[in-house]
C-alpha positions, 0 to 999 in steps of 0.5 A: 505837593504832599511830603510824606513822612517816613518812620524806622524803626529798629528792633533788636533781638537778643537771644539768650541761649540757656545752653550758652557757657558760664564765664566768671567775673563780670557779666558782659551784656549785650547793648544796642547800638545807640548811633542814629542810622542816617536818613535820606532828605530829599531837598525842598525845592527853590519857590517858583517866582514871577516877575511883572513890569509895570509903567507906573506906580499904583495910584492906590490899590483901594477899589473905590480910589481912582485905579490907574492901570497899573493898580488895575494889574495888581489888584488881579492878584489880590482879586478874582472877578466876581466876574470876568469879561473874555470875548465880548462876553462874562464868564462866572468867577465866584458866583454859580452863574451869570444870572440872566431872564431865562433861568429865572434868577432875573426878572421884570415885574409889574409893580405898582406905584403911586403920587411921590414914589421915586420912579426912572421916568422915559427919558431914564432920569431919576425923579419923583412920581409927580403930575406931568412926569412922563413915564413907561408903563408895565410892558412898554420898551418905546417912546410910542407907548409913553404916558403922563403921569396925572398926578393921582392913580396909581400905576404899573412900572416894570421893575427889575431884580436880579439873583446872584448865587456866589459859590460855596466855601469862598474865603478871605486870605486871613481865613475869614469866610467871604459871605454876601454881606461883604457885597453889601458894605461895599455897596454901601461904601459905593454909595457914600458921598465921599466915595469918589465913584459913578452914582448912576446904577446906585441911583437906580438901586432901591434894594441891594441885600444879603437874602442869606451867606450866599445870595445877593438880591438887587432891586432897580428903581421902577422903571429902570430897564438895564440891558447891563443887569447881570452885571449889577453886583459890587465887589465884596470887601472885608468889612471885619477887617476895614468896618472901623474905618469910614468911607472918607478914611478908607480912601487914605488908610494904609489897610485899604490903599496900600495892603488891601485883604482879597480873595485872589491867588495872592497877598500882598507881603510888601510894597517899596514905594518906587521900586516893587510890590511883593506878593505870595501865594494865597494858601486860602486861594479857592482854587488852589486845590487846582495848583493856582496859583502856578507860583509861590511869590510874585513881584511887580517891578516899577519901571516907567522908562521903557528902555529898562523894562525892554532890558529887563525883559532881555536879560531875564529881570522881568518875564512879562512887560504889563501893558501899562508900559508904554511900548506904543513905539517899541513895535516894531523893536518887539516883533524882531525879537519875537522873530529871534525868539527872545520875546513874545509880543501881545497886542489888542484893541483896548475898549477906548476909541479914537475919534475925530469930532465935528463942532457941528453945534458950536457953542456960539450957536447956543443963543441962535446962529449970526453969519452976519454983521461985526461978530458973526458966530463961526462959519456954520461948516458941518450943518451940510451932512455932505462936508462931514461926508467929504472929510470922512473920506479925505481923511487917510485913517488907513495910514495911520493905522498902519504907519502909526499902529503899525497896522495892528488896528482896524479903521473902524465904521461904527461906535462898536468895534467889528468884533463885538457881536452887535456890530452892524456889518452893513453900515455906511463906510467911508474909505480914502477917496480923495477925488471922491471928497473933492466932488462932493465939496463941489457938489456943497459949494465948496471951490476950487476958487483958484484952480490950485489944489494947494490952497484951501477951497472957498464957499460960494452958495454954501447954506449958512456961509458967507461967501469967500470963507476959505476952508480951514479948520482949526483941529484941537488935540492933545500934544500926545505924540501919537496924536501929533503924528496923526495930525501930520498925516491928515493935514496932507490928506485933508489938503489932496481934497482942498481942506485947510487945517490949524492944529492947536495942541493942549495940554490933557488937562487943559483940553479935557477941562470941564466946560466953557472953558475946556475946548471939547467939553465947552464945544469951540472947536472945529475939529477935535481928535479925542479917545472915549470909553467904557467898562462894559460891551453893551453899545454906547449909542447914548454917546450922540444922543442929544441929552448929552449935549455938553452945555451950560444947563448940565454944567457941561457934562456930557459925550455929545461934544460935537452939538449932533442932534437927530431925532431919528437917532434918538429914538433908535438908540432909546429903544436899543437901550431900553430892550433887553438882549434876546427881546424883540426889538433889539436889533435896534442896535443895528438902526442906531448904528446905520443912522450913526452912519450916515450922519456921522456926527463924529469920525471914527479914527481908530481902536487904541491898542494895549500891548504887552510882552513876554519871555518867550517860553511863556503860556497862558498869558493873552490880551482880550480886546474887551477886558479892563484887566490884562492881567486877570487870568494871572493865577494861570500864567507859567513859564518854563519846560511846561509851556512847551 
C-alpha cells in the first residue's frame, strides 16, 4: 500500500491598520505561534507472517544437491518455475509460452551427418557414426524404417530444436537482471562431472545457448526425438553472484547450500539448523505489482515428530503441515478435525507407484535355466503368463487401499494412473477374485494336492517344474510399516487361492542396494514389493522393456528388475516414445499398455499419497497429483477473513 504524505501549512496574517492608535513605550509586536499542531499517524500495520511445518531438514537447498522433499518445499519460495506441471499438463512461469511444434518455436529438421559425427542411434543410445550403427533416417519414427549405417555416405538425421522466450523485466532478489545466460551456466553446471545429476538429456544436448538476454535455444543429438522437448531448459542460477565458485564447490559452499539467491516470492534472511528457516518478501518479485506474495515473512519450522506438528497445527503454531510430515497414520485423526472445523486436510496420488514385481527371470537363469541335478536354479514359476494372471487376482489390492490408504487411492491397471489423459481405459484388469485364481492355478497345474485350502498348492505337469514343488513364494520388501501391513493383507489373500508366501524384510539400503548384491536390482527375488518414479507425465513404458534389464553387463542398472522380456511390447513402447504428441502414431501408448497388460510383467499395487493440512480458514493451497512441488503455488497461499 501506497502512503500518502501530507504537508500543513500555516499562514499567518498580519494586518497593520494605518488607523490603529500610537502607545508609548515599547512596541508590542505580534508573533506567530511557534508550537507545532499535532499530526494525526495512522499506525503501521503488524507484517503478515506464514508458518510451514516440514518433517525434515532440508538437505541442501543448492539445486544440483540431491533435494529431499522438504528442500523441494523451500525452494518454492525462493524459485518460481521456469514452468510448472498442474493437471498432468505445463503451465509458463517466466517464460511467454510453453514452446511446442505448432508455433514453430519447436522443430524437427533434416540434417546431414556423416563417418565419426556423434548421433542417437535406434535404440536411443549415444554413439558415434561408425559403419554397422544402426540408425533413424530423416522421417522415420519405427523399427520398420531402420538402416545400417555403411560407414562412409553421408545421411540425413531428424534433429530437434527448441525455442524458449523468457518473459521481460525478470530479476534477481539483489536487483541484478536474470538474462538467458544464467540458464546456460546452470547448464553448464548440470553438465560438470562433479554434479552429482542425471546426464541423459545433457548427453543428448549438442547446443544449448543464450541467442539474446531473453531466448534460449536447445540443439538435440541427431537423432534424438523427445516427446519431453518443451521441457528441456534448466533452471537459470545467478552465475554473478556463484561464478567464483567451481561446480565441486558449489555443492558445500554456504551461497549455494544454505543462502541460495532466486527469483521467487521470497529471500532467504536466516536458517537455525534444527529448528527454522526464516524467509521475507521478495520486493523484486515479478509479480509483486499483483500483491504476491499475500505475506511479508514466512517461516519453515523443522518438526519430524508428527504428533508436535498436529499440536502446532491446533494450537495455531503452524497454518500448514508440508507433506513431507509423515501423516500417512494420522488420516483418520485429520478427517475428524476437518469435520470439527480445525483443520483441512489435503490429500493426492504422488508420481510414485507401488508395484509387486515378479522374478520371472531370476538371476540364476542368466547362464541358462536347470531344473534339475544337485543345485537346480529356482523353480521357474512365472514363465506361464497364466500364474502371473492367478496372483493378480488373488491379491486383495482393494483392501489396502481402503484399510491401508484409507480408501483415498485407486487400484491401478496400468503404468499410468486413470487421470492422465494417455491412460489406456480399455486394458485388461485384474480384480479380487479368489475363486477365479484358484481355477486358473488348476488349469496351470498348480493342485490342490491335499484337498486342503490352507496349505500351500503343489506342481504337477507345470512346464519347467519339477514336480511336488509347493507353492511358495519368497516376497522382498522393505521393513516400512506401511508395507509391512500390505504384506499381512496379501499373505491371507494370497492363501484363499492355495499360495504360500515367506516375507523377508530389508533395510531401504540394503534392499535397494545396486546389483548382485541387492535382491531387486540383482533379481533373487520372487516377489518383490517396491515404489518407482518419475518427474514428468510422459508414460514410462521404458520401465519393462527389455534393455532395462538389471544384469551384470550394465553393471545392474536398470527398471526392468522382473527379467520381462517381450518383443511385442518392445516394439509398442519404442514407437510411443519415439512419436511426438499430436503425431500420427502416438496412440501407441494405448498398445503398450494393453500388452503391459496381459502380460503383467509386474503388478500394480497402488498410487502412494501425499498428504498435507491446513487451518482451516486457509485458501489457495491444493495437492496436484502430478507435481514434485506441493508448495509451488505458495506466493498465492492466504488465510483469514479473505478466504471466506
Amino acid at each position: 500500500m501506497k502512503k500518502r504524505i501530507y504537508s500543513i501549512f500555516i499562514v499567518m496574517v498580519v494586518t497593520l491598520s494605518a488607523c490603529a492608535p500610537q502607545v508609548t513605550g515599547t512596541p508590542v509586536i505580534p508573533v506567530a505561534s511557534t508550537e507545532t499542531p499535532a499530526l494525526l499517524s495512522t499506525p503501521t500495520p503488524a507484517p503478515r507472517s506464514l508458518n510451514i511445518c516440514l518433517g525434515d531438514e532440508p538437505t541442501t537447498l543448492y539445486a544440483y544437491g540431491g533435494l529431499n522433499s522438504a528442500a523441494r518445499s523451500v525452494l518454492s519460495a525462493i524459485y518460481d518455475g521456469p514452468m510448472d506441471v498442474a493437471e498432468y499438463g505445463y503451465e509458463a512461469v517466466i517464460l511467454e509460452k510453453i514452446p511446442n511444434m505448432k508455433d514453430g518455436d519447436a522443430q524437427i529438421n533434416p540434417v546431414t551427418v556423416a563417418s565419426g559425427d556423434t548421433v542417437v542411434d535406434s535404440s536411443g543410445d549415444v554413439v558415434s557414426l561408425n559403419e554397422g550403427v544402426r540408425v533413424r533416417p530423416s522421417g522415420c519414427r519405427n523399427d520398420d524404417c531402420v538402416v545400417i549405417y555403411d560407414g562412409s555416405s553421408e545421411i540425413q538425421i531428424d534433429q530437434m530444436v527448441v525455442t524458449f522466450t523468457m518473459l521481460e523485466g525478470l530479476m534477481w532478489s539483489d536487483g541484478e537482471v536474470l538474462t538467458a545466460s544464467d540458464s546456460v551456466y546452470s547448464f553448464n553446471l548440470a553438465s560438470d562431472t562433479t554434479t552429482p545429476v542425471s546426464k541423459y538429456l545433457i548427453d543428448r544436448t549438442e547446443i544449448y545457448e543464450a541467442a539474446d538476454d531473453v531466448t534460449i535455444q536447445w540443439w538435440g543429438v541427431p537423432g534424438f526425438i523427445d516427446a519431453d522437448y518443451f521441457t528441456n531448459i534448466w533452471l537459470p542460477l545467478p552465475e554473478h553472484a556463484w561464478g567464483q565458485f567451481s561446480p565441486a564447490d558449489l555443492l558445500v559452499v554456504d551461497v549455494s547450500t544454505r543462502a541460495p539467491l532466486g527469483w521467487g516470492a521470497y529471500i532467504l534472511e536466516s536458517w537455525k539448523p534444527g529448528e527454522s528457516i526464516h524467509l521475507v518478501k521478495n520486493l523484486n518479485y515479478f509479480r509483486a505489482d499483483s500483491g504476491l506474495p499475500k505475506f511479508d515473512e514466512l517461516t519453515f519450522l523443522i518438526m519430524p515428530d508428527t504428533n508436535t506438528a498436529l499440536t502446532a497445527l491446533v494450537d495455531g503454531t503452524c497454518d500448514i503441515l508440508d507433506p513431507s510430515i509423515q501423516l500417512d497414520g494420522q488420516v483418520g485423526l485429520l478427517q475428524q478435525m476437518q469435520t470439527d472445523g480445525q483443520a483441512q486436510l489435503f490429500t493426492a496420488q504422488t508420481d510414485s507407484m507401488e508395484w509387486l514385481g515378479f522374478g520371472i527371470r531370476h538371476v540364476s537363469y542368466d547362464d541358462g535355466y536347470n531344473s534339475t541335478g544337485l543345485n537346480p536354479d529356482r523353480p521357474d514359476f512365472f514363465s506361464d503368463v497364466r500364474t502371473r494372471q492367478a496372483i493378480a487376482v488373488c491379491l486383495d489390492r482393494q483392501k489396502v487401499v481402503d484399510t491401508v490408504l484409507f480408501g483415498l487411492s485407486r487400484v491401478p491397471d496400468s503404468y499410468l494412473p486413470f487421470d492422465n489423459p494417455l491412460h489406456n481405459g480399455n486394458i485388461q484388469s485384474y480384480e479380487y477374485d479368489p475363486a477365479s485364481g484358484r481355477e486358473i492355478l488348476e488349469q496351470v497345474g498348480w493342485l490342490d494336492h491335499d484337498k486342503d485350502p490352507s496349505t500351500p498348492r503343489r506342481s504337477s505337469g507345470v512346464t519347467n517344474i519339477r514336480n511336488g514343488i509347493p507353492l511358495i513364494l519368497d516376497y522382498m520388501t522393505t521393513s516400512a510399516t506401511q508395507r509391512r501391513q500390505v504384506v499381512e493383507i496379501f499373505t491371507q489373500s494370497l492363501a484363499e487361492c492355495g499360495i504360500g508366501l515367506n516375507p523377508h524384510y530389508y533395510p531401504a539400503s540394503d534392499f535397494y542396494a545396486q546389483g548382485p548384491e541387492g535382491p531387486l536390482f540383482g533379481r533373487a527375488f520372487d516377489l518383490a514389493q517396491y515404489a518407482i518414479g518419475v518427474n514428468t507425465i510422459e508414460p514410462q513404458c521404458s520401465w519393462f522393456t527389455t534393455s532395462q534389464t538389471p544384469q551384470e553387463s550394465n553393471n545392474w542398472v536398470g527398471t526392468n528388475v522382473s527379467g520381462f522380456s517381450n518383443s511385442e511390447f518392445d516394439a509398442a513402447c519404442e514407437q510411443a516414445l519415439q512419436v511426438l504428441p499430436n503425431e500420427a502414431g502416438y496412440t501407441s501408448h494405448q498398445q503398450a499398455q494393453a500388452t503391459f497388460a496381459s502380460t503383467l510383467p509386474s503388478i500394480p499395487l497402488y498410487m502412494r499419497l501425499k498428504i498435507a493440512a491446513t487451518r482451516d480458514d486457509f485458501c489457495g493451497f491444493t495437492l496436484d497429483p502430478s507435481s514434485p512441488y506441493p508448495l509451488a503455488d505458495l506466493e498465492s497461499f492466504d488465510y483469514g477473513n479473505v478466504c471466506k
